[in-house]
C-alpha positions as CSV (number, residue, x, y, z in Angstrom):
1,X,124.2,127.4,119.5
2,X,120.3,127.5,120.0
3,X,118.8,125.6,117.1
4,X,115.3,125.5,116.2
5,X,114.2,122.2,113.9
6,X,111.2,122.4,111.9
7,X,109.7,119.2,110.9
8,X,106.4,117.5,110.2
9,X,106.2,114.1,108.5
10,X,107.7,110.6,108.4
11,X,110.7,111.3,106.2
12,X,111.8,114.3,107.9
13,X,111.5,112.2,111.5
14,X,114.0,109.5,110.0
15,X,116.2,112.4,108.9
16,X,116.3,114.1,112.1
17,X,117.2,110.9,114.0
18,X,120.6,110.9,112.0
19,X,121.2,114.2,113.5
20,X,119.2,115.5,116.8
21,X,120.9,113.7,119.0
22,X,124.2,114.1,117.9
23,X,123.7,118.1,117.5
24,X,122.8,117.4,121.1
25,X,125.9,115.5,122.1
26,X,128.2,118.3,120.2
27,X,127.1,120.7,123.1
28,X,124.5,122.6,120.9
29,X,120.6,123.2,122.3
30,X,117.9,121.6,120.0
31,X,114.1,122.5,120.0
32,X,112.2,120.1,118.1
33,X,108.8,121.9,116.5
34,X,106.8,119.3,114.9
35,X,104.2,121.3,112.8
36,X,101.9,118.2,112.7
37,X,102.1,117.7,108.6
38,X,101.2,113.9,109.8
39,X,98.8,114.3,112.4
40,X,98.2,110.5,112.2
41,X,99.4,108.6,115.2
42,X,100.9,105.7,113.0
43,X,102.8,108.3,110.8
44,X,104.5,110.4,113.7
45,X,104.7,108.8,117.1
46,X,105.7,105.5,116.4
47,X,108.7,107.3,114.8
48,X,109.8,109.0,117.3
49,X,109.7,106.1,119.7
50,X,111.9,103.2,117.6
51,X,114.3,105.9,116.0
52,X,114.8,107.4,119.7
53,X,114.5,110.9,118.6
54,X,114.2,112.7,121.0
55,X,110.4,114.3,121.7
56,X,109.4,117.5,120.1
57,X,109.1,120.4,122.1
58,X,106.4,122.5,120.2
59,X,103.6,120.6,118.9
60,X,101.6,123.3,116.1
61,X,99.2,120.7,115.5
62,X,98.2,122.3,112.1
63,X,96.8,118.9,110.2
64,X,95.5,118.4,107.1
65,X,94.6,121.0,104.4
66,X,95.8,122.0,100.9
67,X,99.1,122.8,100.4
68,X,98.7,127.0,100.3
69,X,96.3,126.4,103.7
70,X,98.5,124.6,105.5
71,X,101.6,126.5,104.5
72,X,100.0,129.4,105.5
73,X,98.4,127.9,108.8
74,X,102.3,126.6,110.0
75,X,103.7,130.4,108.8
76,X,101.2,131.8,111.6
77,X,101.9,129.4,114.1
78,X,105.2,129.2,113.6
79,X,105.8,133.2,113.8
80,X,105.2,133.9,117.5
81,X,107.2,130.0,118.8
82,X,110.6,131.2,116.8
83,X,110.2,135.1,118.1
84,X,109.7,133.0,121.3
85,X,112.8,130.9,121.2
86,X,115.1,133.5,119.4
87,X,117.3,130.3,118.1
88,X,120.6,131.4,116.4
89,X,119.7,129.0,113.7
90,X,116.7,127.4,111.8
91,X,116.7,123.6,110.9
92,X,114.4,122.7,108.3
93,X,115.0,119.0,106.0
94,X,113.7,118.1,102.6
95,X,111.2,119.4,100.4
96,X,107.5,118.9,102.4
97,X,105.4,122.4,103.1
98,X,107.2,122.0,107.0
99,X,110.1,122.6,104.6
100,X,109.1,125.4,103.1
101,X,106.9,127.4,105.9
102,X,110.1,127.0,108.1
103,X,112.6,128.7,105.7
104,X,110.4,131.6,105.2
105,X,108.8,131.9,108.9
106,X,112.9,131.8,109.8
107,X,113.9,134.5,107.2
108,X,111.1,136.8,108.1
109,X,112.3,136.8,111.5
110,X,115.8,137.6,109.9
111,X,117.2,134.2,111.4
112,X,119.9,131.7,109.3
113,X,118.6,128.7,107.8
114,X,120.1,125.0,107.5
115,X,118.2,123.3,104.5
116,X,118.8,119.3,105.2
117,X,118.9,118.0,101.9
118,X,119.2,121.5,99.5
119,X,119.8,121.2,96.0
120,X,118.2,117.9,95.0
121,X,115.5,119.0,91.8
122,X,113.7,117.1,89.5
123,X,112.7,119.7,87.4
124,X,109.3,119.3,87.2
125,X,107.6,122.9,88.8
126,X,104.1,120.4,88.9
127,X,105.0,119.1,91.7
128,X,104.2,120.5,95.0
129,X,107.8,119.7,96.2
130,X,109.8,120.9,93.6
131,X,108.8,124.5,94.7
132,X,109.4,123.9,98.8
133,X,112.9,122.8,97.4
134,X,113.8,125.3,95.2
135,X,111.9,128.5,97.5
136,X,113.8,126.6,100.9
137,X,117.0,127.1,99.2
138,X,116.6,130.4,98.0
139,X,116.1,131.4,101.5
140,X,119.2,128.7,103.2
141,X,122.5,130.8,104.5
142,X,123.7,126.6,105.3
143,X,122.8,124.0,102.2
144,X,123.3,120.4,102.6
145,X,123.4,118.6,100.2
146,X,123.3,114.9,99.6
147,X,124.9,114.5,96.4
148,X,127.4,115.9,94.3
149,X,124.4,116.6,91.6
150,X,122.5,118.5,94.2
151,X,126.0,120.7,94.7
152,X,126.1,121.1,90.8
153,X,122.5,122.2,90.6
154,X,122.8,124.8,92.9
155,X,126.0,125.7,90.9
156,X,124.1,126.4,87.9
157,X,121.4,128.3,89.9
158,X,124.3,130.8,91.1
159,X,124.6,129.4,94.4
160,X,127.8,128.8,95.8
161,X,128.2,130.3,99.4
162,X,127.1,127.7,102.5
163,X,127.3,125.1,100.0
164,X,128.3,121.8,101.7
165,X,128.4,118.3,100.4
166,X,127.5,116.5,103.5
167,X,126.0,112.8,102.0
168,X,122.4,111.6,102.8
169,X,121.2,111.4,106.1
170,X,118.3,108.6,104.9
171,X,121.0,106.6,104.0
172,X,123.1,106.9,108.0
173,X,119.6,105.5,109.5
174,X,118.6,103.0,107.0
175,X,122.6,101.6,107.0
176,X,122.1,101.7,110.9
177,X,118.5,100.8,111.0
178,X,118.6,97.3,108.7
179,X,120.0,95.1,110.9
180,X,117.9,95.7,114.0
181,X,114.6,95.9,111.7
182,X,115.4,92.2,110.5
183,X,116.0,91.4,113.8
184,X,112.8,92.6,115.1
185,X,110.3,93.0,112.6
186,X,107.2,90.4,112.2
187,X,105.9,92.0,109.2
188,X,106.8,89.2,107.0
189,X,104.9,86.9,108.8
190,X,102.0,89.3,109.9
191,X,101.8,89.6,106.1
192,X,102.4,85.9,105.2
193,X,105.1,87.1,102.6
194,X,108.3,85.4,102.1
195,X,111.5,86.9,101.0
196,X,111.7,87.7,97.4
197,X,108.3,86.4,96.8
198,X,106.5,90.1,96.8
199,X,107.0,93.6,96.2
200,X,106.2,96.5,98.9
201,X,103.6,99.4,97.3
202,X,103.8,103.0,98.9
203,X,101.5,105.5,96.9
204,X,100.5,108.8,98.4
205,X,101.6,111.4,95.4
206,X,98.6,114.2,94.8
207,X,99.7,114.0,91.5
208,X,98.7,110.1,91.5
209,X,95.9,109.7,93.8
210,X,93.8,112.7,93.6
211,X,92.7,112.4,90.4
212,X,90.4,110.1,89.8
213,X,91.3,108.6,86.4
214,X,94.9,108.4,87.8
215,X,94.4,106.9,91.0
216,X,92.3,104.4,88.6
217,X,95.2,103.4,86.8
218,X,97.0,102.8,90.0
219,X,94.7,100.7,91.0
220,X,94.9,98.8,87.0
221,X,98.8,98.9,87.8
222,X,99.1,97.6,91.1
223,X,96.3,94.7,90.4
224,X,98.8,93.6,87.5
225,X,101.8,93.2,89.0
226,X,103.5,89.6,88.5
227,X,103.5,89.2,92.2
228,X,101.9,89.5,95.3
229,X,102.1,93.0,97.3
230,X,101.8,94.5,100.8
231,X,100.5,98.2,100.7
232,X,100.3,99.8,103.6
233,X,97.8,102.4,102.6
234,X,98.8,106.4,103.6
235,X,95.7,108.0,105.1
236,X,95.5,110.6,102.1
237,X,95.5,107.4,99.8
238,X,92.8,105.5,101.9
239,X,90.2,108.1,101.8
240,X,90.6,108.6,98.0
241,X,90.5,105.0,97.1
242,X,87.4,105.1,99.7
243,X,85.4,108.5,97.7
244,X,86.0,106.6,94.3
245,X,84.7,102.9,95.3
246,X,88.8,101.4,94.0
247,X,89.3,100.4,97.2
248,X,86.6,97.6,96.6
249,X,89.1,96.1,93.5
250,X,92.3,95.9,95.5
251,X,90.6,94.1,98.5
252,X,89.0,91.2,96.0
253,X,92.4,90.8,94.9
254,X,93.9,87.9,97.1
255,X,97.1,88.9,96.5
256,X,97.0,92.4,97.8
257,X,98.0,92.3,101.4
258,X,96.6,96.0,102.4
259,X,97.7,97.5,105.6
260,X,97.7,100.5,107.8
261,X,100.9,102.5,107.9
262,X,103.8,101.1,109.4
263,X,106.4,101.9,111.5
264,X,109.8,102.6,110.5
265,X,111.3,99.2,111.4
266,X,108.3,97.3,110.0
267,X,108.9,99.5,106.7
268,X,112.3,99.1,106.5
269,X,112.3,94.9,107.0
270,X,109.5,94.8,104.1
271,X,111.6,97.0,101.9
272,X,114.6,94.9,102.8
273,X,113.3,91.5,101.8
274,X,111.4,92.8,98.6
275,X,111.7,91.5,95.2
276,X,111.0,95.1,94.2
277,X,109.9,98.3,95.9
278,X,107.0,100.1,93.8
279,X,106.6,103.5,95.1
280,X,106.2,107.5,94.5
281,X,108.2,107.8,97.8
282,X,111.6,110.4,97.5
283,X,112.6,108.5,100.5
284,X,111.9,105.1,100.0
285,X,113.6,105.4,96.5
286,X,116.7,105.8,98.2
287,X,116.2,103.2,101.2
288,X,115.5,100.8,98.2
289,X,118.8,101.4,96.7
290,X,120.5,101.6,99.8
291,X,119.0,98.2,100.7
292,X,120.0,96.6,97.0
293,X,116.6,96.2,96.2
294,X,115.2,97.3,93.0
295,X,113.2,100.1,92.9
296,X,110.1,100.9,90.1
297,X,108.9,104.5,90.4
298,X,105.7,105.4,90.0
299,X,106.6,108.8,88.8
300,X,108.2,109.8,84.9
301,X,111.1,112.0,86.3
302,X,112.7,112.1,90.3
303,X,115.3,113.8,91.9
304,X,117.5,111.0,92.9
305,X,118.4,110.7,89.3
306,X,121.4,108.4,91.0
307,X,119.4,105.5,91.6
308,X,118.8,105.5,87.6
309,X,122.0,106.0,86.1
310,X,123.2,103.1,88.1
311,X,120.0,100.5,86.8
312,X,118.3,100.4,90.3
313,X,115.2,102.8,89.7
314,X,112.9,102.1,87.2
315,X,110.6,105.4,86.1
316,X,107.6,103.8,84.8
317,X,104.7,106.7,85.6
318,X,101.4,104.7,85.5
319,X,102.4,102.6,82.7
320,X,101.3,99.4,83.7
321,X,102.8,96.8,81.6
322,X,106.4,99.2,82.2
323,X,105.8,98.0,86.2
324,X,105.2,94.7,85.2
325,X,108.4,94.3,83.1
326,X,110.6,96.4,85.9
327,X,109.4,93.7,88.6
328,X,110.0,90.6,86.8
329,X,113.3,92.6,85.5
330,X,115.5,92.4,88.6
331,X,118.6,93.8,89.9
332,X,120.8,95.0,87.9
333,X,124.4,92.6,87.5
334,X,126.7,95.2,88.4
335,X,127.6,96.2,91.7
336,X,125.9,99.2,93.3
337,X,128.2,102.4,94.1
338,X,128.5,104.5,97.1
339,X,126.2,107.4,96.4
340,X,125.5,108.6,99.5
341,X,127.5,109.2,102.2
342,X,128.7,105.9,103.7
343,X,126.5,106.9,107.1
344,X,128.2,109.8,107.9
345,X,126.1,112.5,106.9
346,X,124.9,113.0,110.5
347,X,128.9,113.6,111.8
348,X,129.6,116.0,108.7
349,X,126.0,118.1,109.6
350,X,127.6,118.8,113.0
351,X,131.2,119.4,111.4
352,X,129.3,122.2,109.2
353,X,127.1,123.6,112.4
354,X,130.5,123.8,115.0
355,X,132.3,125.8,112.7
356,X,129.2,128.4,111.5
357,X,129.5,131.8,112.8
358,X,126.5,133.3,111.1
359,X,125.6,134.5,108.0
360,X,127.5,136.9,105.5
């Protein structure tokens, strides 16, 4: 089978390093089109080269716009490589606008579509992802899914056929991933952190940094946490803390350790040895909870409702004195379940691909 991937930004490279290379070892011909959603060196390369995925073979290039521009920039680009490479199947992964503009450049050309992590909602049509997940999976002949709620959701939307409960592919490269990131890693020291003795910030949400009054109390939130905190700042994030002056506030604070982005093991061994993770990150949600680190969500509903029901994941929004209390809260005394797949999710993909004989 020819199969085309479409993917674009950090958490879609981790996810396709749980499966590119073993679609590749089933026999099956992969092209890699990276659409260039993270056009920043530090959010694309560096991924590639310490998860070993395996270099893209179409670069679009298409960079930073708002969301309907650059949809509509990676449809066009995207139109002429697939009529090009005539694969037998699309692969697109998550919920970004790579997501989306590779479902619908793949349907228009009347090709199948695998949607890597279909089904997952948090019911909140504000957010920009919500509708690349729920428009991906109304265009998917193959859905993923992660989770047994993400099956049941799609249940209740009337979709049943392709359905597959595969587990979380996150979860088979941060299970992997760990040991050899605390092997390697300097960032504690880099940092001058100790174990337990901080909390890792990621913050990169439109809905929390492009307005001004919200990215504001960000800033209020992050400044009052009980403990010290690297941030490695996303570009996006950078240049809007930059236009409103609040980047002055966190670097007087001492105890904010602000960084560029980080690489994937760097990311991992910070999140690893974390009193808490604070973050509007899908992904890093779930690495947190895979880790057994608590997790405080900048956000008031997400789509891994799993890590909540279970005590892990704290939804505090902006409420700052909610973050405070989440931090200085803990981890919760009972044990954590398997959610996700046990690090298989990769195997069960290629299960699901060797046995596909097209659509219906």
């Amino acid at each position: 089978m020819l199969i085309a991937t479409v993917i674009g930004n950090r958490p879609q490279f981790v996810k396709a390093a749980a499966v590119s290379r073993r679609v590749r070892g089933r026999g099956h011909e992969e092209h890699i089109v990276h659409t260039g959603q993270h056009y920043d060196d530090e959010l694309s390369r560096i991924f590639f080269e310490e998860l070993d995925i395996p270099a893209p073979d179409v670069q679009l290039g298409v960079g930073s716009a708002s969301a309907a521009v650059q949809t509509g920039r990676m449809l066009e680009a995207l139109e002429p490589v697939l009529a090009e490479l005539r694969p037998d199947l699309a692969m697109v992964y998550g919920d970004t606008n790579s997501t989306l503009a590779g479902a619908i450049a793949a349907a228009q050309a009347q090709l199948p579509v695998a949607h890597v992590e279909a089904g997952m909602r948090s019911f909140d049509r504000s957010m920009p992802e919500e509708l690349n997940r729920v428009l991906a999976d109304r265009t998917s002949d193959l859905l993923l899914c992660s989770t047994e709620t993400a099956v049941e959701n799609l249940r209740r939307e009337g979709i049943d056929h392709g359905v597959h409960l595969v587990g979380d592919v996150m979860a088979d490269v941060a299970l992997a991933m760990a040991p050899l990131a605390r092997e390697r890693s300097t960032a504690l020291a880099d940092h001058d952190v100790e174990p337990g003795g901080y909390v890792l910030v990621t913050a990169h949400r439109q809905a929390n940094v492009d307005d001004p009054e919200r990215l504001r109390r960000l800033v209020d939130l992050l400044l009052a946490l009980p403990v010290p905190a690297v941030f490695p700042v996303h570009p996006r994030t950078r240049a809007r803390l930059d236009a409103t002056g609040e980047i002055d506030r966190l670097i007087a604070d001492q105890r904010m350790h602000l960084a560029p982005p980080l690489g994937y093991l760097d990311l991992l061994a910070l999140a690893a040895s974390a009193r808490a993770v604070v973050t509007d990150s899908g992904g890093l949600q779930k690495e947190a909870y895979l880790l057994g680190v608590p997790c405080v969500t900048l956000r008031d509903r997400t789509e891994w409702v799993e890590t909540v029901d279970t005590g892990w994941n704290t939804l505090v929004d902006l409420d700052r004195d909610a973050a405070h209390a989440a931090v200085e809260k803990g981890p919760p005394a009972d044990p954590r379940p398997e959610l996700y797949g046990g690090g298989r999710a990769g195997e069960r993909i290629c299960d699901v691909l060797d046995t596909y004989t097209g659509p219906r």
